[in-house]
C-alpha positions in Angstrom: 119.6 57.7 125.8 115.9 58.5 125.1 114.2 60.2 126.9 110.2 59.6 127.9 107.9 62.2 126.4 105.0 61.7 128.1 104.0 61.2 132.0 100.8 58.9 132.9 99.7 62.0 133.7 99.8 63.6 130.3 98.2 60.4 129.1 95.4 60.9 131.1 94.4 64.4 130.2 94.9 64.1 126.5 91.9 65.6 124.4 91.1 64.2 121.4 89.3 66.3 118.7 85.9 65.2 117.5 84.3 64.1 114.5 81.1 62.7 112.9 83.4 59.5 112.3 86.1 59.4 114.8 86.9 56.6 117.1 84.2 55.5 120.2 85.3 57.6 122.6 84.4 54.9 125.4 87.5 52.6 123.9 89.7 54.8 124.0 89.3 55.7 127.2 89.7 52.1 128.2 92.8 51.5 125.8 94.1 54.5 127.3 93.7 53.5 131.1 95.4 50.4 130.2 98.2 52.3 128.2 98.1 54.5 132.1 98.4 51.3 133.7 101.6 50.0 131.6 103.6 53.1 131.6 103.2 53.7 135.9 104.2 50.1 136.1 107.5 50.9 133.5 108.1 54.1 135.3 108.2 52.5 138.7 110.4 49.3 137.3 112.9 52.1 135.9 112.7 53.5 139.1 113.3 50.2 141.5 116.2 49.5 138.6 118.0 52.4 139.4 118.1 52.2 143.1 119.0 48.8 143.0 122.2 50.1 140.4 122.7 53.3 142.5 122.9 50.5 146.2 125.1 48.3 144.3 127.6 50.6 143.0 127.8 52.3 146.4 128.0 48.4 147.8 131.0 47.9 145.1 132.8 51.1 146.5 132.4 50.3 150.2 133.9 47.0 149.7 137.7 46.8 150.2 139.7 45.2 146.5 140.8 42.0 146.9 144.3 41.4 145.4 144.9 39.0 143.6 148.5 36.2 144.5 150.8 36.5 141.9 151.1 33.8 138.9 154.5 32.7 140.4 153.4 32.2 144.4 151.8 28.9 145.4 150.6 30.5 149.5 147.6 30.5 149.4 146.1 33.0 152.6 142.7 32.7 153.9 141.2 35.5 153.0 142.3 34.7 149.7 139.7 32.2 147.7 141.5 29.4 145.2 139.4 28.2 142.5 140.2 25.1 141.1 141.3 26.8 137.6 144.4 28.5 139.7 145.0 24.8 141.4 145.2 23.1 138.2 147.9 25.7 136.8 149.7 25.7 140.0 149.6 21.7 139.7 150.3 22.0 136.1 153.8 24.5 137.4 155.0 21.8 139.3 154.4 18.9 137.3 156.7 20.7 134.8 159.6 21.8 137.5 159.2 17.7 138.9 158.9 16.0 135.4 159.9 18.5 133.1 161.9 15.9 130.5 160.2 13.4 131.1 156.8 15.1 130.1 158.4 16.3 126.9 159.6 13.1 126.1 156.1 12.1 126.6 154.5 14.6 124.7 156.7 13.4 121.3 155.2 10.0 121.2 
């Protein structure tokens, strides 16, 4: 990862050398300021980022892991959430043991 050179601070106190046909200095103050502006509002946006990261992984760790019902078991507890993707295959399971020949039979046609 890269890592930032320069602090708005540094920005701010750069010195430029001078010559007879060098930029106006007045403009690049105000580019600069503006260049100030951007990098304090990146910095604090990295910042907020990596709180935010740092409370959700500690959120992610305090939380107790959910395990997951086997393939094979159709109870379904309460504190365990059933999407309809794992109701279909269920559904799908029994069809198969219920109908089994007939579906195949079914399937050839």
């Amino acid at each position: 990862m890269a890592s930032i050179i320069f602090s708005a601070k540094d920005i701010f106190e750069q010195e430029f050398g001078r010559e007879v046909r060098g930029y106006s200095k007045v403009e690049v103050d105000e580019f600069l300021d503006d260049v100030i502006k951007d990098y304090e509002t990146y910095a604090a946006l990295v910042k907020s980022l990596r709180q935010e990261i740092a409370d959700l992984k500690s959120e992610l760790s305090s939380k107790p892991q959910v395990t997951t019902p086997q393939p094979d078991s159709i109870e379904v507890t309460s504190s365990t959430s059933v999407t309809n993707f794992d109701i279909l295959k269920r559904l799908n399971r029994l069809e198969k043991e219920v109908f089994g020949k007939q579906i195949l039979d079914n399937q050839d046609l």
